[in-house]
N, C-alpha and C positions, 0 to 999 in steps of 0.2 A: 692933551688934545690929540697928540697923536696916536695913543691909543684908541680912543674913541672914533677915528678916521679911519685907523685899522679895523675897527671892530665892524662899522658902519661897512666896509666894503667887502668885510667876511661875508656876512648876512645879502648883501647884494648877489655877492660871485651864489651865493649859496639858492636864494631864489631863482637865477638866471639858470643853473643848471636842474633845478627841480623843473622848472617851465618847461625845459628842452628834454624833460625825461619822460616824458609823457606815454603811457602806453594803451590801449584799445577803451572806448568811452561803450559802455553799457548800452545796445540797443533797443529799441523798441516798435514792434507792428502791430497792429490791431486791422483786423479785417471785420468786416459785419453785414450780414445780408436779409430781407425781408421775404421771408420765405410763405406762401397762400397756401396755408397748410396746417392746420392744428399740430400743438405744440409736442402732444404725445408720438404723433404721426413722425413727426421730426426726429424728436428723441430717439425713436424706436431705430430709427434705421441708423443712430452714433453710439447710443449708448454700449454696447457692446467692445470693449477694451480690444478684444483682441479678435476686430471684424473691420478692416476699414476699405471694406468692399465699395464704400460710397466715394473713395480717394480717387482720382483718374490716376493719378501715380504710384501709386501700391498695386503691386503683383499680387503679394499673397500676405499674410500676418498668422504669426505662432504668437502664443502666450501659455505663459506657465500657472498664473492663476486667478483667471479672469477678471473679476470686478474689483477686486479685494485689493487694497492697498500695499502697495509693494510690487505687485504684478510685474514681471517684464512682457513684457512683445518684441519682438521681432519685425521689419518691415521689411519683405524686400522689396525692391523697388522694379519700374517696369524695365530701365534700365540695365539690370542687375545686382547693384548695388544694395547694402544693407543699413540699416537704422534701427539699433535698439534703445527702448526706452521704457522708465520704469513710471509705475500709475503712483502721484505722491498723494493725491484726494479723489473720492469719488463719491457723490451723495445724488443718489436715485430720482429723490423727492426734488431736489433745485436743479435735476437737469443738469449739471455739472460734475465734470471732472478735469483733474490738472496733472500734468506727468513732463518728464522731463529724460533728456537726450542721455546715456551714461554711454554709448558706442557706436561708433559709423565706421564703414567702408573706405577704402580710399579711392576716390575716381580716378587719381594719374600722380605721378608724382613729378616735378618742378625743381629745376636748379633756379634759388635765387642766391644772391648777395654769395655764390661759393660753396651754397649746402643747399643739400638736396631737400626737399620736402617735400614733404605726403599731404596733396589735398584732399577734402574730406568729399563725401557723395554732398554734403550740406554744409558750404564752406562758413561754419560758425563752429562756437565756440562754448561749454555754460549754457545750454538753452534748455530753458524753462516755455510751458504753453496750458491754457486752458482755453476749454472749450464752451460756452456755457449756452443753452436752449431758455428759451423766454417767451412766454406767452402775451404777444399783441393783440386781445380781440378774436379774429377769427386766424389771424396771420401769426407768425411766430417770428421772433428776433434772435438769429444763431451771431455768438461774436466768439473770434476766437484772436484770443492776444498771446503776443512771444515776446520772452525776452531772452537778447545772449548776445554774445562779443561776437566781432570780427575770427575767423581761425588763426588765423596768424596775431599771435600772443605779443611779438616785439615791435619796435618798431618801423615804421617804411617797409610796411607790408606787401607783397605780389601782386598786382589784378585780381587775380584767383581768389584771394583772402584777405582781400580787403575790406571796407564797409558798405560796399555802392556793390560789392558781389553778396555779400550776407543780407542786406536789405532787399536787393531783389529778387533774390533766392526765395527765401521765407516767406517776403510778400505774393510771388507766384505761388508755393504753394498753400496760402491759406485763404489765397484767391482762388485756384484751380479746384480748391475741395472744397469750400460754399457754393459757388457756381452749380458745381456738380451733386451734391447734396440737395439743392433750389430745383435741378432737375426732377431727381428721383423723388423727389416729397412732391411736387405740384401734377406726378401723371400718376 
């Protein structure tokens, strides 16, 4: 019996410390705008990997080769800061493509918890995003969805790199660049 009461509080102690071990939960945004504008119209001005002239917050964009899967770009941003990213799909005909984060900038670096860290220009972490154009009728449907962790990878993370700083990061920009795409396609 008293092993089994042994055993019973192993498995306890052992759940109680997985609980508490807990490290950044997988995010997700989805942004989506109704844009009065033929779908091509739309496309024409994203499709372009390594053009995101239509971005209020991109300065400028390099890419190594263009459409093609693999592609990097470059962002820099108006801030000054950098965001490269590689293109993982790209298909012409559905108006879609999807690419994902592999390097950023550090906007400032932070003493927490005794060490110093490097925040990111884009305080996440893993970030995947596609874009996709959709034809409604005369109007078109741009949605663009992310996913990715918090930057800070450990526990009891900073302000700076937390999840209420990564979600509203990502949400501004994928807010700020349909807004601004909704522009440029409706004049």
């Amino acid at each position: 019996m008293k092993k089994i009461a042994l055993f019973i509080m192993s498995l306890l102690l052992f759940f109680v410390a997985a609980a508490n071990a807990h490290g950044p939960v997988r995010q997700k945004a989805e942004e989506e705008i109704t844009i009065n504008a033929p779908a091509e119209k739309v496309w024409s001005l994203i499709k372009n990997y390594g053009d995101m002239s239509w971005h209020p917050g991109i300065k400028s964009t390099t890419v190594d080769n263009g459409n093609s899967k693999g592609s990097i770009r470059v962002l820099t941003l108006k801030d000054g800061g950098t965001i490269t990213e590689e293109l993982k799909k790209y298909d012409d005909k559905k108006m879609t493509f999807a690419y994902k984060i592999t390097e950023m900038s550090t906007a400032k670096t932070i003493t927490h918890a005794g060490a110093e860290e490097k925040v990111p220009v884009l305080p996440v972490d893993n970030y995947a995003a596609s874009i996709e154009v959709e034809a409604k009728g005369a109007a078109t449907v741009v949605s663009w969805k992310a996913g990715y962790y918090r930057a800070y990878m450990n526990n009891n993370p900073p302000e700076e790199m937390n999840e209420e700083a990564a979600n509203s990061a990502v949400t501004a920009i994928l807010k700020s660049g349909l807004e601004n795409l909704k522009t440029l396609a409706e004049n």
